[in-house]
N, C-alpha and C positions, 0 to 999 in steps of 0.2 A: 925396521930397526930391531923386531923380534916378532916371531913368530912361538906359539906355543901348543899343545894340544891338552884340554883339559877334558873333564869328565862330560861336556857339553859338546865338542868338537874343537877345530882351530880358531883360535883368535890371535890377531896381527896388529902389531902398531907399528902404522909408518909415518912417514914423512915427507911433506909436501910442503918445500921451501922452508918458512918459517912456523907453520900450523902441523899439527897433527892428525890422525885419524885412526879410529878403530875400526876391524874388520872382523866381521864375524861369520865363519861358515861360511867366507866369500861373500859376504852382504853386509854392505855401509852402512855402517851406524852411525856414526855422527864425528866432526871433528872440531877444533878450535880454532873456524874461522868467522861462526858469527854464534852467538850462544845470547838472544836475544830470548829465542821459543824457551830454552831451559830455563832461564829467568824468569818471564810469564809464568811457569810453572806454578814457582816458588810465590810471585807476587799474586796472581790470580787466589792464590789458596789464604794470604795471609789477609787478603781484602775481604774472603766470605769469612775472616774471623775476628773481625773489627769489633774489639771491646775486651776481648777475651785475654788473658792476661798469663803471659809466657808458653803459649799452646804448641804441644809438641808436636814434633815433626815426623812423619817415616819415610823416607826419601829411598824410593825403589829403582834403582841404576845407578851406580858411581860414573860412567861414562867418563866424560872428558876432566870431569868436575865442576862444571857451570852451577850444576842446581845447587850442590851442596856449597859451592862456596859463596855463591849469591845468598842464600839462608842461612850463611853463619856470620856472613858480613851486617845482616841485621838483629838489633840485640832483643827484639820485641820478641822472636823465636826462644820458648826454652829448649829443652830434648831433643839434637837432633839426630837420628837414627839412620844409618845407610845399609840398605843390602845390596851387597852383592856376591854375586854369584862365583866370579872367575878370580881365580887368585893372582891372575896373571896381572887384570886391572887393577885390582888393589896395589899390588906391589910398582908399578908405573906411577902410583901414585906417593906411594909410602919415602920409594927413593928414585925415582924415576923419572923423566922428563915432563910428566905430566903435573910433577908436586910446583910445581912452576903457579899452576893454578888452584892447586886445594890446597898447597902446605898448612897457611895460615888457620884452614879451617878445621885440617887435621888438629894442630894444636890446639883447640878450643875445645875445653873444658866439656861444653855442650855435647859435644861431638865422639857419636859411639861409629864405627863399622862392625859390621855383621857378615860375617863370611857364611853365607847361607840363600839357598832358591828362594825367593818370592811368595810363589805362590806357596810351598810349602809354610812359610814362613807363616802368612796371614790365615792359613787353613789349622795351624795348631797353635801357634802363640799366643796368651792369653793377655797381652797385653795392649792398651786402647790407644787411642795417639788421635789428636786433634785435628789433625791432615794428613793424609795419603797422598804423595804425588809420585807417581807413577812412569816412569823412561825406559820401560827396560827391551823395545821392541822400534819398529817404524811406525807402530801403531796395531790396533785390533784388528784389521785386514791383512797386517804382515808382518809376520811374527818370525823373529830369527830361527827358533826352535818350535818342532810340531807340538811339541808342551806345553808352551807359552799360551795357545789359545786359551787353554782354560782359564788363565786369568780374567778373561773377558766374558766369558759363556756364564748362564746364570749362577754355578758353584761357585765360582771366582769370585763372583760380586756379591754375592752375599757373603764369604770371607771378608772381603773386605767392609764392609756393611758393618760389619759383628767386631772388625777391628776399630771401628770410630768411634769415637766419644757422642753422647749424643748435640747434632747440632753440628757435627764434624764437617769435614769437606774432601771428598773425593776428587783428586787434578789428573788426568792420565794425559802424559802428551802425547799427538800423534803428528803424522808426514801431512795426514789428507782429514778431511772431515769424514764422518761418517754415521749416517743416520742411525742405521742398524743398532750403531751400538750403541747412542743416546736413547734409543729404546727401550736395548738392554737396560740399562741403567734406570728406567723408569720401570721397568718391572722385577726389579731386583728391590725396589724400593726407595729410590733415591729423588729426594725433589729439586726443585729449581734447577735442575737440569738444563745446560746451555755451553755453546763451544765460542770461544774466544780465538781471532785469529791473529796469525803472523807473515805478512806477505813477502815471499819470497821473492829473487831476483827474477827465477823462470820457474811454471809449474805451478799447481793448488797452493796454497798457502800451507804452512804448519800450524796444527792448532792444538786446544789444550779445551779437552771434554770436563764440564766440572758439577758435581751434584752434591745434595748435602743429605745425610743424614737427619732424620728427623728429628727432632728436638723431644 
């Protein structure tokens, strides 16, 4: 449907039958035919905040829209904040075939976008937010861009660490589990540490790594 090249490489949105799909750098990201894992995302993170009262959101990947509009569809969320990186997927969403599934949460009041990288993002912004959920990759073994690891290597995670409220909650989703990085995350500082899964039709499950900030 369009192909673009931005300051990251190509990214593509096509179409398959009735569903969509982005393409990044020739590597599938995700499309809108089952958005089950993105949801987990949103709900695994808003379960480690049970009491806490309109705790704000940083939602890293705009993607298809699943996360963000699963988290704006519930009012218990205050703040919620998206970055993304490519302007191509913003604008897919803004007026594009994809507003089909975030319009409604674009219009919500709650609801900022951030046209800006991730990782830069969490490594200067001085601002805290109650949850962190994390899509902007297949996960920390496969990373669309050779930049992206850093998000996951221990710089990363203390970024993000230093972004949370204390008591906060870290959600990253990923394709595969992966031990290494639940590690990481234990030596970055994060506790309760633990990967919640989503069984796929064929292949590993996708799962959603989650740790909290300490209190």
């Amino acid at each position: 449907m369009e192909r673009r090249e931005g300051p990251y490489g190509e990214v593509v949105l096509r179409s398959r039958g009735e569903h969509h799909e982005i393409i990044a750098n020739g590597c599938f990201l995700m499309d809108t035919s089952d958005g089950r894992s993105e949801r987990l995302l949103i709900d695994a993170a808003l379960a480690a905040l049970e009491g806490r009262g309109a705790p704000s959101l940083l939602i890293g990947g705009l993607g298809v829209g699943f996360s963000l509009a699963h988290a704006a569809a519930d009012a218990r969320w205050g703040r919620i904040a998206v970055v993304e990186r490519e302007q191509a997927i913003i604008d897919w969403h803004l007026d594009g075939p994809l507003s089909r599934i975030s319009g409604a949460a674009l219009a919500d009041p709650r609801t900022v976008i951030l046209h800006t990288d991730l990782i830069g993002f969490v490594q200067t912004n001085g601002e805290s937010f109650d949850a962190l959920c994390l899509d902007i990759d297949n996960g920390p073994d496969w990373t669309v861009t050779d930049g992206n690891a850093g998000l996951y290597g221990p710089r990363g995670l203390a970024a993000c660490h230093d972004r949370l409220k204390p008591g906060g909650i870290l959600a990253v989703w990923s394709a595969q589990p992966s031990e290494a990085f639940e590690a990481a995350m234990r030596n970055a500082g994060f506790e309760q540490v633990r990967t919640e899964e989503i069984t796929v039709a064929r292949g590993v499950p996708d799962v959603v790594h989650l740790g909290v900030r300490p209190a």
